[in-house]
N, C-alpha and C positions, 0 to 999 in steps of 0.2 A: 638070691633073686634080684636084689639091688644092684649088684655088679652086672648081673647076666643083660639087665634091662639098658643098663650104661652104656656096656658094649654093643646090644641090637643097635642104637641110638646113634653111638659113634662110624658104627661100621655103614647105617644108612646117610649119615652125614655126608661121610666120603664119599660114599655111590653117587651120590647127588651133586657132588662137587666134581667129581670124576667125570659125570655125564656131561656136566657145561662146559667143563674144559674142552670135549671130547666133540662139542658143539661144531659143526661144519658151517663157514659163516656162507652165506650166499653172497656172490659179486664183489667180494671184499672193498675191490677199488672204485665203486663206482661212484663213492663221496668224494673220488681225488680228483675227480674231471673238471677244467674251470669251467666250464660251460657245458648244460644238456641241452634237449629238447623235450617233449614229449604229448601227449594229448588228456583230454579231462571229460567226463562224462556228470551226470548228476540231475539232482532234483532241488527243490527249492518251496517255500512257500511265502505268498509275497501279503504283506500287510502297508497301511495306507493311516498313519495320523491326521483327519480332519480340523480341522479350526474352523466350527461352525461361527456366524455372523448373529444369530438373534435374530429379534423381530425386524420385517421388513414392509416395509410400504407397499403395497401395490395396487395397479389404478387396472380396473375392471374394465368387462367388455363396455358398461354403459358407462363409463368417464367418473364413475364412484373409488373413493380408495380404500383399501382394507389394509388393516398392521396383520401379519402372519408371521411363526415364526417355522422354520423348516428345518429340523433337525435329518440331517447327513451322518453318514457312519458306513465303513465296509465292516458289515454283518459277518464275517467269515473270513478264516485263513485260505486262499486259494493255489493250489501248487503249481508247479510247472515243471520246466526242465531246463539243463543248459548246456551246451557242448562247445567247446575250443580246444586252442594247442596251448603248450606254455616255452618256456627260455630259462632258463635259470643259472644263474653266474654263481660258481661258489666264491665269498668274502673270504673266510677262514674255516676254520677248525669248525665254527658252531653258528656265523651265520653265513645266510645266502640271499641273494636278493633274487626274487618273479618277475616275470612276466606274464601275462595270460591273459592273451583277447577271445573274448568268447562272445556265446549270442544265448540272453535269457529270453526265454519263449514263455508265456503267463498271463495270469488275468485279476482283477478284483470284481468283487459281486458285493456295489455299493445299492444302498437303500436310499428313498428319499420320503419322508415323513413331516407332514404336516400337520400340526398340534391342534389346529382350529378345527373340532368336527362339524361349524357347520362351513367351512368353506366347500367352494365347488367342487363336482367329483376331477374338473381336468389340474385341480390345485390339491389335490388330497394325497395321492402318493405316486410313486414312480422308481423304477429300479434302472439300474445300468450295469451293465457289464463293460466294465471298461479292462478292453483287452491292452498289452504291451509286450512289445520285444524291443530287446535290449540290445544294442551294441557294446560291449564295455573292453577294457583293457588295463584291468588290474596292477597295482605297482605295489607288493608286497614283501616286506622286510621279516624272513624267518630267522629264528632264533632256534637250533634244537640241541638236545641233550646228545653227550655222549654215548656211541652208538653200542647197545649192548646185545647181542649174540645177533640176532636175523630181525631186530625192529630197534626204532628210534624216534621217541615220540618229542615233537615240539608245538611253541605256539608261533603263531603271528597276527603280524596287523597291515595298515598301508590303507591307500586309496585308493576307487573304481570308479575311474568317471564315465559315462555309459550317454549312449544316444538313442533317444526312445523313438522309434521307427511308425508307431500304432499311431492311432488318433484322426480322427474323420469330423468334419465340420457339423455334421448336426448329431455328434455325441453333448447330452449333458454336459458333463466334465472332460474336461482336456487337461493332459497334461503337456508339460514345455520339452522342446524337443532336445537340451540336456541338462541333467542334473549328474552330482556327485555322491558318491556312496563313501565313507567309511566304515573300514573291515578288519574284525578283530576276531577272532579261533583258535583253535586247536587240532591238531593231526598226529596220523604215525608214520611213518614210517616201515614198511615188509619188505625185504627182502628175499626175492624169490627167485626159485634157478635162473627165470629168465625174462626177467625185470623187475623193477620196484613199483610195489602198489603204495597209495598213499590217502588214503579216509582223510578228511579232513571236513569239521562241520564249524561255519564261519557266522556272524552275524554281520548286516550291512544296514547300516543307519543314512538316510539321507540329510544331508549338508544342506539342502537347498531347498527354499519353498518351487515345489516343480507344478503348481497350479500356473496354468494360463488363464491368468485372472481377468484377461481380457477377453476371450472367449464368450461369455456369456450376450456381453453386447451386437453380438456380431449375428446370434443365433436368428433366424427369421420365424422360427414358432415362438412367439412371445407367450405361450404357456411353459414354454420350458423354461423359460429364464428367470423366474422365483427360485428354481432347482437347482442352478448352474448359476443364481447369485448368494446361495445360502452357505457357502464357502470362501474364506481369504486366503486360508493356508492350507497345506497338504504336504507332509514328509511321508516318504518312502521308505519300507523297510522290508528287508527280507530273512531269511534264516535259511541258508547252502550247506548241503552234501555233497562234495564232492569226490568222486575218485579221480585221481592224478594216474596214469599209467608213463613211468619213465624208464 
């Protein structure tokens, strides 16, 4: 019975090795090309680190001042989407350097909360939607593994520096019209009769405080601007799906 189980054992070993060999690779060549092209489709969810300011000073409609403090937050992940083309030059054997200008289209859904209940109701709370689309043009350094039967999974990293198109003068909060992202992920690689698909899910941290911090001053409803001064800082971040089509 021991013997009979060895053999099942062995003989499915080989079937199983027999079959990968037997593997039909899709596109074989198409890691040898120095240079592609291709396009990128996906989704996104974009998030927003605040640096609230604390208690603030403020001088009332009858010439009185009040300390308040106004606590700021995006209350929520909000998604979006994003479409471009990419370039991509093969280095070697395992890596390859991107390109990829594309347009991120999205929004946050910030809160504005003031801790004083008995302050007035026009200083009590306030929401914004502050929408953004992006310009960007990704500069990404792949690394992937050896490519085995019809997929080839790698990471990468690089920088996206993006021009943010949104933003209207009597919003709350503005953002600055560029900031930079760094982007770090992971992907695969498929292989298919008749192109390569490519998942790839990246994180993008931003580099740069992208508040227009001068904004606030400029604003002519001076109820808003307890709102849109209760902020110093603001980094950008996101979390990307992409599919690559090559």
């Amino acid at each position: 019975m021991k013997s009979l189980f060895c053999f099942i054992l062995a003989s499915l070993l080989c079937a199983v090795s027999f079959a990968q060999d037997r593997t039909v690779q899709n596109r074989p060549y198409t890691d040898l090309r120095p240079f592609h092209f291709g396009i990128l489709v996906g989704t996104h969810v974009q998030d927003m680190e605040l640096l609230n300011v604390g208690p603030q000073t403020i001088t009332l409609d009858d010439g009185s001042t009040q300390s308040y403090t106004v606590t700021t937050d995006q209350d929520q992940w909000d998604n979006g989407f994003n479409v471009g083309v990419l370039g991509e030059a093969r280095l070697n054997d395992y890596f390859s350097f991107r390109i990829a200008p594309a347009l991120y289209f999205g929004s946050r859904h910030v809160t504005f909360r003031n801790n004083d209940a008995q302050a007035p109701d026009s200083l009590r709370s306030r929401t914004q939607n502050l929408k953004t689309i992006y310009i960007s043009c990704s500069a990404d350094l792949i690394y992937a593994s050896k490519r085995a039967g019809n997929h080839r999974p790698y990471i990468m990293a690089g920088l996206n520096p993006v021009i943010n198109l949104s933003g209207r003068n009597d919003d709350i909060l503005k953002l600055k019209r560029y900031d930079v992202f760094f982007e770090t992920g992971v992907g695969c690689d498929f292989y298919l009769p008749f192109f390569k698909l490519r998942p790839e899910l990246k994180f993008m941290f931003g580099l740069t405080n992208s508040l227009d911090t001068g904004h606030a001053a400029r604003l002519r409803d001076a109820a808003m601007r307890p709102f849109a001064s209760s902020v110093s800082q603001a980094h950008s971040k996101m979390i990307v799906l992409t599919f690559y089509f090559e």
